[in-house]
C-alpha positions as CSV (number, residue, x, y, z in Angstrom):
1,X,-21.7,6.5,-3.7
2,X,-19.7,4.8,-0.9
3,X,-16.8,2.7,-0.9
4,X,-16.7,-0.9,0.7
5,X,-13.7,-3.0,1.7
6,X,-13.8,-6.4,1.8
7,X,-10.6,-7.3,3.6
8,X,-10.6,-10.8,5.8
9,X,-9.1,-11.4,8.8
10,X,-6.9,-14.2,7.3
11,X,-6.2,-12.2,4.4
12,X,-5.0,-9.5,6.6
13,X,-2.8,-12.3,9.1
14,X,-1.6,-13.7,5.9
15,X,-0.1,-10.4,4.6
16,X,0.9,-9.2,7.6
17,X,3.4,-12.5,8.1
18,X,4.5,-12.3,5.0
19,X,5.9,-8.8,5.7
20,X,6.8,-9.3,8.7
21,X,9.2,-12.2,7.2
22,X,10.4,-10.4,4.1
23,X,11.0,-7.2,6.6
24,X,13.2,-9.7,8.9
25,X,15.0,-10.8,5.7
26,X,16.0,-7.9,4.2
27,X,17.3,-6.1,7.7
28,X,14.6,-3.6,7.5
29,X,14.8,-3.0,3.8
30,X,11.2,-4.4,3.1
31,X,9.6,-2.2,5.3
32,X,10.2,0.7,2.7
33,X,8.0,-1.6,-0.5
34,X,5.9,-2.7,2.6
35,X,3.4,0.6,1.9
36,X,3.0,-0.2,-1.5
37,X,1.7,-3.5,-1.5
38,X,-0.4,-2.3,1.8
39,X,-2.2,0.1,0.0
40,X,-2.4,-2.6,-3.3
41,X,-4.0,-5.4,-0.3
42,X,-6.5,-2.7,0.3
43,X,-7.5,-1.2,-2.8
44,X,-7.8,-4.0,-4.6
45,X,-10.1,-4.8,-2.3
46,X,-12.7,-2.6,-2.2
47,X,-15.0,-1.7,-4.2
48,X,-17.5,1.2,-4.7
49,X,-21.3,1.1,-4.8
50,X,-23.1,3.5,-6.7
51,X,-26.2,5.2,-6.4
52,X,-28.5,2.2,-7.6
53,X,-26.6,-0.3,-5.5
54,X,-24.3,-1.6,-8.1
55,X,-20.5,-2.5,-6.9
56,X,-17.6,-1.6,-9.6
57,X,-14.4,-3.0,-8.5
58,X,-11.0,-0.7,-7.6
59,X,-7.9,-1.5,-9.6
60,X,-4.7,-0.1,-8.1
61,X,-1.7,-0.1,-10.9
62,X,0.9,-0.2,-8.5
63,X,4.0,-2.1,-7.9
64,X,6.5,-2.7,-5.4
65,X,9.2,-2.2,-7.9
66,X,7.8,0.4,-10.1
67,X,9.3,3.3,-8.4
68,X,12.2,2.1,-6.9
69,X,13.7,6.1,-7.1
70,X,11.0,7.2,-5.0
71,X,12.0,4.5,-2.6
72,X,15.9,5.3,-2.3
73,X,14.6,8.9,-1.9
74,X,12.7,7.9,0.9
75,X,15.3,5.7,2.4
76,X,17.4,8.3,2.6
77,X,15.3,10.6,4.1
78,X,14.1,8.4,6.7
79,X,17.9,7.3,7.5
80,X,18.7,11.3,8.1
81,X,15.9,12.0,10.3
82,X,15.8,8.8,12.3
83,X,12.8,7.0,11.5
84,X,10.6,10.2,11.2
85,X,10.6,10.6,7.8
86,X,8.8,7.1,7.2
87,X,5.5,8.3,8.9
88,X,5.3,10.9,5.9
89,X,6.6,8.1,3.5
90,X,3.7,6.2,4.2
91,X,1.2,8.5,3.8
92,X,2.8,9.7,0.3
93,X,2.9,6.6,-0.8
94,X,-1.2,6.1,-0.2
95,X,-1.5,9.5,-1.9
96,X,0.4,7.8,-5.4
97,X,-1.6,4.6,-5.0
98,X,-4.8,6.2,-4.9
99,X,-4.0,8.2,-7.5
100,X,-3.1,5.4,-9.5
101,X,-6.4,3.3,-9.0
102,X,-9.3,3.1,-11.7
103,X,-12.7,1.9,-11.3
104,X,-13.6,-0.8,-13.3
């Protein structure tokens, strides 16, 4: 099996304004749901191919707003050590989308 993404270039300038304007917006607030719906853009994406060449489609079940807790939690932390703690945010945040995706 393997996994193919199917992510455009103007789907990906597309995304990236609009976060780049919500981010502006907010004062930097966005940039904290900004992971979410990055991992969402990709996973819904994708799809993988299995052994015989058939493509099932990935399903993240994700939402910006779903865990708003774990984003508070994360504001905070990043706030307290300056900007570090978002590198770790993001990459917690890919671990509870792809735990959170099905293949249909």
């Amino acid at each position: 099996m393997k996994i193919q993404a199917g992510v455009g270039t103007i789907d990906i300038l597309g995304h990236l304004i609009l976060w780049f304007i919500l981010i502006l917006i907010t004062f930097g607030i966005g940039a904290f749901f900004f992971p979410y719906s990055f991992s969402k853009f990709i996973l819904n994406r994708s799809r993988v191919i299995d052994e015989h060449g058939n493509p099932r489609q990935m399903v993240c079940h994700t939402d910006i707003f779903g865990n708003i807790g774990h984003v508070i939690i994360w504001i905070i932390i990043s706030l307290i050590t300056f900007g570090i703690g978002y590198a770790f945010y993001f990459y917690k945040v890919w671990n509870y989308s792809i735990n959170n995706t099905t293949i249909e």
